[in-house]
C-alpha positions, -999 to +999 in steps of 0.1 A: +000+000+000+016+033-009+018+059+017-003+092+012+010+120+032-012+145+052-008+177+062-008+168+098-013+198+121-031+179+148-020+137+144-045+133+172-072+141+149-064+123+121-066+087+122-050+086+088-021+100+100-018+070+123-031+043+103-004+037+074+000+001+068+031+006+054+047+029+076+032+003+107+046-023+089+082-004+088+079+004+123+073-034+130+099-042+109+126-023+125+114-037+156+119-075+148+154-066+140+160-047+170+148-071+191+168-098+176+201-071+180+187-070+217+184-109+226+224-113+215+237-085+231+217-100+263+237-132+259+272-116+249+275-086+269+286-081+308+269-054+332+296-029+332+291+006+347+306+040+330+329+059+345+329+097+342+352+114+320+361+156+315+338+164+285+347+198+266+320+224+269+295+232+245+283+266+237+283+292+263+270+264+290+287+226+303+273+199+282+269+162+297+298+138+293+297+101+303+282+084+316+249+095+298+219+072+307+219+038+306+185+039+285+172+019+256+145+032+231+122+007+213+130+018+170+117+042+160+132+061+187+111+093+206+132+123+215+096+129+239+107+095+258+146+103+264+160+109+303+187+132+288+163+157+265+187+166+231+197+199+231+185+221+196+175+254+205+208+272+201+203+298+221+231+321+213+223+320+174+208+347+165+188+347+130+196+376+104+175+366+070+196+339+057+167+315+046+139+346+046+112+335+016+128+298+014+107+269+016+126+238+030+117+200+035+137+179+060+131+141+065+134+128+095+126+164+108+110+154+140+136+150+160+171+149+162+194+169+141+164+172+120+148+190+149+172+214+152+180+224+116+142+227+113+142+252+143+173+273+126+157+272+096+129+291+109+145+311+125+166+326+093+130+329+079+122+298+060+086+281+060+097+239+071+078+209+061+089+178+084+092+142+069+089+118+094+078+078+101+055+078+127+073+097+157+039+119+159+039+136+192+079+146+183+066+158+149+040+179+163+064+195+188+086+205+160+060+224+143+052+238+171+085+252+179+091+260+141+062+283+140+072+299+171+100+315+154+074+328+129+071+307+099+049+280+085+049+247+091+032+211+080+043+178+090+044+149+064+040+114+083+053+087+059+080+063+049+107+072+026+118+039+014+083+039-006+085+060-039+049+070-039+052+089-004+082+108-013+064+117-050+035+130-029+055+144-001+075+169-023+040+177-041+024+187-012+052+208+002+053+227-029+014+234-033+010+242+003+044+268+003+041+274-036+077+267-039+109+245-022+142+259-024+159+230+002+158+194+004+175+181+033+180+139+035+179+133+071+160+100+077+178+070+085+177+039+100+205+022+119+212-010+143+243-023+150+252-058+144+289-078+155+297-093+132+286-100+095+273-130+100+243-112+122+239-092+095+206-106+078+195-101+045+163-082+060+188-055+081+208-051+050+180-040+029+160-020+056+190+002+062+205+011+025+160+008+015+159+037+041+194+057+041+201+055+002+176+045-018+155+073+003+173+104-007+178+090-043+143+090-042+134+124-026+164+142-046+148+132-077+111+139-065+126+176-054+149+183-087+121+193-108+112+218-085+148+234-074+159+261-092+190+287-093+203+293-058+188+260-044+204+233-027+204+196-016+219+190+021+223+154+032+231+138+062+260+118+062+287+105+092+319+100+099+310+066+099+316+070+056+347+085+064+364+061+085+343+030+089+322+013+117+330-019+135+294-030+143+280-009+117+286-024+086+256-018+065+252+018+080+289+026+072+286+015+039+251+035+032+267+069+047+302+061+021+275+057-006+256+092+010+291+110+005+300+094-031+260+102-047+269+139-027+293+148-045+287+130-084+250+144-078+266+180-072+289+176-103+252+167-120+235+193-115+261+224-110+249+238-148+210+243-135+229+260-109+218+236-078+243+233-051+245+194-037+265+192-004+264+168+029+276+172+065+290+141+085+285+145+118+304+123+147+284+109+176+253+131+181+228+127+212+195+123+192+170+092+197+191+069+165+215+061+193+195+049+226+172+030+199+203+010+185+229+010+217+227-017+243+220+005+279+257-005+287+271+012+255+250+043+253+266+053+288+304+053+268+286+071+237+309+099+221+341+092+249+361+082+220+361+114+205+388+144+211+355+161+229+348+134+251+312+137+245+287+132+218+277+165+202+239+183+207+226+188+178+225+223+181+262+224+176+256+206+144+222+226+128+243+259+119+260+237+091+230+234+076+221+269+076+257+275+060+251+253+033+212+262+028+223+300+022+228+313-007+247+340+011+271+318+028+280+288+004+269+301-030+303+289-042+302+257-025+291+222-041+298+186-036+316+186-002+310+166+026+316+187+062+334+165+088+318+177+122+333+149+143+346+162+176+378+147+167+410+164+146+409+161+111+378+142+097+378+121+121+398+090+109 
């Protein structure tokens, strides 16, 4: 069944919204694999505390270093259900016009760095349509917070893996604002797996189904629609640039994120569309409590130079960098390392 998206102000009202069969049946999906992920790591791992380590402060205030809670979040993952709240408001940014008149569409806006780019994006003036699963409550939040810094906003519940939603998705963004003028690939799905032979054929096609083959499919929904001055942002991770242990499939999804970045940039640089990606380190959004055993998740982002995982209000302003015209008019097929670590992160 192809998913129809709505224009979802109030998911508590419409029963559509919540009934997709094929979005449920993603969401179950993703759950069967998770729980099989879950039952190993029960058998294999030991019940080992954290131990606190100097993290390196954030943005005017001290962030939280390890150990973070030792919580696990049933797939999709709710930001509304986490002990340790993400942090996305950016308080010390300060909005000057930088996206004023845009219209932009972000998957996997409801939460997360999605969350937060959404919020920056109004903020430099832009009306925000959210792509999301079935994270409804978080979705609804956003929107709300998005059209408190005085733009529009509609939310757009659907899966991206299925060509037909992100068809309609990109239609109805465009007849509701008139226009889009940023696409940003942010959905993605992710569960960690160690070793390849846990690696099942039904994991290996939900996560490159979800992370690749769904911003092939909403790039080439969008491009008709982009014109001079627009852009394409997607979401990669240092994960392409370096490789992941016990994420395999994830890895080599964000690699292929980076690679389709930058030929899809070369692509389109005549129509004058600007194609760029940011790879983010370890960011505290709900991808990681839903895929980290509780004993891992305490350690997440203690690896890096930072000793933390980032907020994802330290990551958002990228986005607003490459959305703008004004800041990255010259600027096409790159993929920004934001790791917390020198270098790119390698």
């Amino acid at each position: 069944m192809n998913t129809t998206p709505q224009d979802n102000t109030n998911p508590t009202q419409n029963p559509a919204a919540r009934g997709d069969e094929a979005t449920d049946d993603t969401v179950a999906q993703q759950r069967r694999i998770q729980a099989s992920q879950d039952r190993k790591d029960g058998a294999e791992q030991s019940q080992e505390g954290g131990e606190s380590s100097a993290a390196a402060p954030g943005p005017g205030r001290t962030e939280p270093g390890t150990p973070l809670p030792d919580q696990h979040l049933e797939k999709p993952g709710h930001e509304k259900d986490m002990e340790l709240k993400p942090r996305f408001e950016a308080p010390g940014y300060q909005g000057s016009g930088k996206l004023q008149g845009f219209a932009a569409f972000i998957t996997g806006g409801d939460s997360g760095i999605g969350r937060a780019v959404a919020v920056l994006f109004a903020r430099e003036g832009a009306d925000v349509a959210i792509g999301y699963l079935s994270e409804h409550e978080d979705a609804e939040e956003t929107r709300r917070l998005v059209e408190a810094e005085g733009t529009r906003c509609i939310t757009l519940p659907g899966d991206v893996k299925d060509p037909a939603y992100c068809q309609t998705a990109i239609r109805q963004v465009v007849d509701t604002f008139g226009k889009l003028n940023v696409l940003v690939n942010n959905a993605a799905f992710q569960e960690h797996a160690s070793s390849l032979e846990d690696l099942t054929e039904e994991r290996f096609d939900e996560t490159f189904k979800t992370n690749i083959y769904g911003y092939f499919r909403m790039a080439k929904a969008a491009l008709p629609h982009l014109g001079r001055g627009d852009c394409i942002i997607n979401t990669g991770s240092v994960t392409g640039l370096k490789g992941s242990k016990e994420l395999l499939d994830y890895s080599a999804t964000k690699g292929a994120i980076h690679a389709f970045t930058k030929a899809l940039a070369h692509n389109v640089a005549d129509r004058g569309i600007r194609v760029n990606a940011v790879a983010p380190g370890p960011v505290w959004t709900p991808l990681n409590p839903a895929d980290k055993s509780p004993q891992d998740i305490q350690k997440f982002g203690e690896q890096t130079h930072m000793k933390r995982p980032a907020q994802p209000e330290e990551i958002s302003p990228a986005y607003v960098f490459l959305a703008s015209p004004a800041c990255a008019s010259y600027i096409t097929g790159i993929v920004l390392p934001i790791t917390g670590t020198a270098g790119d992160g390698a």
